[in-house]
C-alpha positions, 0 to 999 in steps of 0.5 A: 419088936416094932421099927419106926423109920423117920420120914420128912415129917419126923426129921428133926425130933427128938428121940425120946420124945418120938419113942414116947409119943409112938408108945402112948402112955408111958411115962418118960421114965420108962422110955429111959429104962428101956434106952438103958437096957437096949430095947429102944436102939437106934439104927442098931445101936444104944442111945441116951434119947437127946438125939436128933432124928434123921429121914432113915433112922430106925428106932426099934423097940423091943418091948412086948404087945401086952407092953404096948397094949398097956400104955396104949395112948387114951383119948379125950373126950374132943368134938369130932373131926366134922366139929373140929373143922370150925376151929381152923381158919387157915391150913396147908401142908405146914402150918394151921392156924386156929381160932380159939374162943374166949374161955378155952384154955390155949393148954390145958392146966388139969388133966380133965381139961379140953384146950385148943391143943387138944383140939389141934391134936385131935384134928391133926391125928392121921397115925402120925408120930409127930405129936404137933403143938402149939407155937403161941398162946393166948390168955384163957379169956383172950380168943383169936388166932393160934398157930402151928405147925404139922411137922418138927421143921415147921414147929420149930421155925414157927416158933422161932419166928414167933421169938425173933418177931419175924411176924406181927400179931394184931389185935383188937380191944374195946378200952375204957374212955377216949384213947388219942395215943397213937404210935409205939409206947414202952414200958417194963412189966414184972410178973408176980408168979404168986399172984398171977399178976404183972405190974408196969411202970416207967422204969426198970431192967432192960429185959423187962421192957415191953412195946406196944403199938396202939391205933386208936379207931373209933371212939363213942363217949364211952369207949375206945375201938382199938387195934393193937400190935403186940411188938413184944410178947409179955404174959398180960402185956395188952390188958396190963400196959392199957390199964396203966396208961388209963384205959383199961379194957372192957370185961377185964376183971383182973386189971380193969375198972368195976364200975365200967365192966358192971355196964358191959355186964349188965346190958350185954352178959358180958364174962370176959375182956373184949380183947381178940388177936385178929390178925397175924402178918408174915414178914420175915419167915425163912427157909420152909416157911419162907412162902409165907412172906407177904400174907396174912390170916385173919380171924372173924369177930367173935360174936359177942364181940360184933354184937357189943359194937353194934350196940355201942354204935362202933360196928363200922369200924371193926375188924380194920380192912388191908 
């Protein structure tokens, strides 16, 4: 028999989850067998597993070593802690912050994938039972900052935060032609799940409307420098909304212009969208996380991405100073 008594960082979970995670790998169908049998108890007693945990439960399971040995928990082939750290932007005793590259996955859609969960789990591995997981997420080709928290109470108000718009999240993008809107722009997005693609236009339902800010910063005869504030939160909403307002987005096959992507291909190896979510602002965070109101995190330009504003002569005006 092994016990599991919650502390702080545990509070808040799940017990079938927590079962889970502390038995490896498992399936969850078996954590629920063994709730049914009584080998996983709480605090002495039968439970169905939806129970939230408290600082002091004890969860007790019955089951053998060989048992634990079995599906003992198998790791993934992730850089090592000391390469790990090149990935972490901002961290402290709640939440972390990571800087995803453009081409890695925010989670991972194979089994042999690495993504930048893996690498904030691998990070965050200190014999804890909270397995921690991303709060927001980027497209694969999109890089910039990732958020998450290091116990159930910060994820949760995390991803609240990020629900309710109690933060804003910034990005910027390198977008076909001379773009002279500036302010709040709306529209409404649909997303085809069997294409992967959205569509936006000027009319629809209310729960399809998309804002978002735009503020032009410096245009060369070719492209526009742009910083965008992402009000709403739609899967392909920058590159989409952009593209439909005539500015697609430099590198963006899917929703972007041939010839325009074939020059940044040609002269730079450009493989992906010039979009990058710089900056994330706290405005309204509650409760645990409420130390955070008033500051920001910034991640450093990609690159690739300094590197082609350099040569388009845009370099001066990168990264937007406070």
């Amino acid at each position: 028999m092994r016990e599991i008594i919650i502390d702080s960082n545990l509070s808040g979970s799940r017990l079938d989850k927590t079962a889970l995670k502390y038995i490896g790998n498992a399936p969850m169908s078996f954590v629920y067998k063994m709730l049914r049998k009584k080998n996983i108890t709480l605090n002495d007693k039968k439970a169905s597993g939806n129970e939230l945990l408290k600082t002091g439960d004890s969860i007790k399971i019955y089951i053998s070593e060989d048992t634990f040995e079995l599906f003992k928990r198998k790791t993934t082939d992730v850089p090592s802690s000391e390469e790990l750290k090149k990935y972490i932007i901002y961290e402290d005793d709640e939440i972390i912050a990571m800087d995803k590259p453009a081409g890695m996955l925010s989670q991972k859609a194979a089994a042999s994938d690495i993504s930048i969960n893996e690498l904030l789990v691998a990070y965050l591995k200190k014999d804890m039972l909270f397995l921690p997981g991303i709060s927001n997420r980027l497209d694969r080709n999109t890089s910039g900052i990732i958020l998450a928290g290091k116990n159930p109470m910060a994820s949760k108000l995390l991803n609240i935060a990020i629900r309710e718009r109690y933060l804003t999240k910034k990005y910027l993008c390198l977008v076909k032609g001379e773009l002279t809107l500036k302010g709040s722009f709306g529209a409404f997005l649909v997303k085809d799940n069997d294409t992967n693609q959205v569509r936006v236009s000027e009319s629809g339902a209310e729960n399809d409307r998309i804002i978002t800010g735009i503020k032009p910063l410096a245009y060369n005869g070719r492209s526009t420098l742009t910083e965008i504030d992402l009000i709403t939160g739609k899967p392909h909403q920058i590159r989409a909304h952009l593209a439909f307002l005539g500015h697609p987005l430099a590198g963006d096959t899917k929703y972007g212009d041939t010839e325009y992507n074939d020059y940044f291909r040609r002269k730079y190896n450009l493989k992906w969208q010039l979009l990058h979510a710089y900056r994330i602002e706290f405005d309204e965070m509650t409760d645990n996380l409420n130390y955070l109101n008033g500051k920001h995190i910034e991640a450093p330009l990609p690159e690739q991405f300094g590197k082609i504003l350099k040569g388009e002569n845009l370099w001066q005006h990168g990264i937007p100073e406070d």
